[in-house]
C-alpha positions in Angstrom: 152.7 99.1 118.9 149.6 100.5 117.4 146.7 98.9 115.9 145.7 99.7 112.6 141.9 98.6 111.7 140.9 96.7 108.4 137.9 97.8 106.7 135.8 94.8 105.6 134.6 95.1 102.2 131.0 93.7 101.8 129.3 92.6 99.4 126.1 94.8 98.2 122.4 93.4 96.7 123.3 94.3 93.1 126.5 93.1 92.5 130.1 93.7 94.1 130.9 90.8 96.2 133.7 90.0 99.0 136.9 87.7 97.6 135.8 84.6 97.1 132.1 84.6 97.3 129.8 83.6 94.4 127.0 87.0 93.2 124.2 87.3 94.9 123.0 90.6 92.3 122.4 88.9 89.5 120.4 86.2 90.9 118.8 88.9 93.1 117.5 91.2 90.1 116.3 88.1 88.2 113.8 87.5 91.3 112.7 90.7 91.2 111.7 90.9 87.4 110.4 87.5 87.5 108.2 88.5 90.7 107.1 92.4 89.4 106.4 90.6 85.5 103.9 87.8 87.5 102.6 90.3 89.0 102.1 93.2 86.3 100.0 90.5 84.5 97.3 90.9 87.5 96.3 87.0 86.7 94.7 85.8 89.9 95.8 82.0 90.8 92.7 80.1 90.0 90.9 78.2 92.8 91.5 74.3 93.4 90.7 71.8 95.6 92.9 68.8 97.0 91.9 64.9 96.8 94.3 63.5 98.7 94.9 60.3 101.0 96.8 57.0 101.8 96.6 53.8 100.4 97.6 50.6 103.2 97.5 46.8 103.3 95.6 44.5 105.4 97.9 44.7 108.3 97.6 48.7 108.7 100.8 49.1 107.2 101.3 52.0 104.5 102.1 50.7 100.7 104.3 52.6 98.5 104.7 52.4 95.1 100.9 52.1 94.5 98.9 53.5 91.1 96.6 56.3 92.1 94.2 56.9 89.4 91.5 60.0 89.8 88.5 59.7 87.7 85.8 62.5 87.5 82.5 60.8 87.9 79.9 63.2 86.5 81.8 63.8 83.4 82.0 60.7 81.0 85.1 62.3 79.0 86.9 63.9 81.8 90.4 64.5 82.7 91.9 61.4 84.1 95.0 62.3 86.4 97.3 59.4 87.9 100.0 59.2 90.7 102.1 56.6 92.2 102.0 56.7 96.4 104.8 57.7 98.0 107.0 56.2 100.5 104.8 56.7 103.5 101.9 55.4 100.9 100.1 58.9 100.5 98.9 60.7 97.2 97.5 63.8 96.3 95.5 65.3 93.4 94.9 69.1 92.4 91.2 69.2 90.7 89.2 72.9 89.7 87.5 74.0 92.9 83.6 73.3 92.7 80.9 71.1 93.2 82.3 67.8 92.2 82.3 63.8 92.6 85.4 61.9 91.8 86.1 58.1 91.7 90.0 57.4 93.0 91.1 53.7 92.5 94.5 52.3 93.6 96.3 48.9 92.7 99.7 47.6 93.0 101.0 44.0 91.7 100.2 41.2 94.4 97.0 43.2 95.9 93.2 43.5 94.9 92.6 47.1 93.6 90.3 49.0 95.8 88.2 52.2 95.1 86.4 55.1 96.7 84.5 58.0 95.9 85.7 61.3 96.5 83.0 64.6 97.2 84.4 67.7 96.3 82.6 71.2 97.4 84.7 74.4 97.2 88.3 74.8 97.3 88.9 72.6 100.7 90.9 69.4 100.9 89.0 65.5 100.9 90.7 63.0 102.3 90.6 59.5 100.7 92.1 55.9 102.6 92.5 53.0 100.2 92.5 49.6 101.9 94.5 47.0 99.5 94.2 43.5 100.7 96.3 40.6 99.2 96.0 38.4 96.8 95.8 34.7 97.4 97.8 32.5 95.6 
């Protein structure tokens, strides 16, 4: 008894696939343009910096579900960006890269709001922890 061996057919980037298998060409080709049309534009991402942080309670314990509001201090009319904390309490804001002063505030129903300022310089990342202590009834 001989063996006869089976070719497997496979599939190729642009478009003839195995039985049963979904295209992976079409999908591949549409990455490509997309990727050599953002790049043919030659726009350069423009520089940002991060304000990010946490807000807790009292007992050291994140809080979720908190308003984040970003304020830009030297600018009366400026952009004012908002956020809600996360599960693990924690926020983050995307602001121009630059020389700036921002004022973040936090509240959530049942706690004292609580706010900081914020220095930015340059494109790096500043770190902002929001203490929310309860309110007494």
């Amino acid at each position: 008894m001989t063996r006869t061996k089976r070719r497997k057919t496979g599939s190729s980037l642009l478009g003839s696939k195995p039985v049963g298998s979904k295209p992976v060409g079409s999908k591949l080709a549409v990455l490509l343009v997309c990727g050599l049309l953002s790049s043919a534009a030659g726009k350069k991402p423009e520089p940002y910096a991060v304000v990010a942080g946490t807000v807790f309670r009292e007992d050291g314990f994140s809080l979720p579900g908190a308003s984040v509001t970003l304020l830009p201090k030297d600018v009366p009319k400026g952009k004012k960006l908002e956020a809600v904390s996360d599960a693990r309490g924690e926020f983050a804001f995307r602001v121009p890269a630059g020389a700036a002063t921002y004022v973040v505030k936090a509240a959530r129903k049942g706690f004292k709001p609580a706010e900081k300022e914020a220095s930015v310089s340059g494109e790096g990342r500043v770190d902002v922890t929001l203490l929310l202590s309860a309110e007494s009834k």
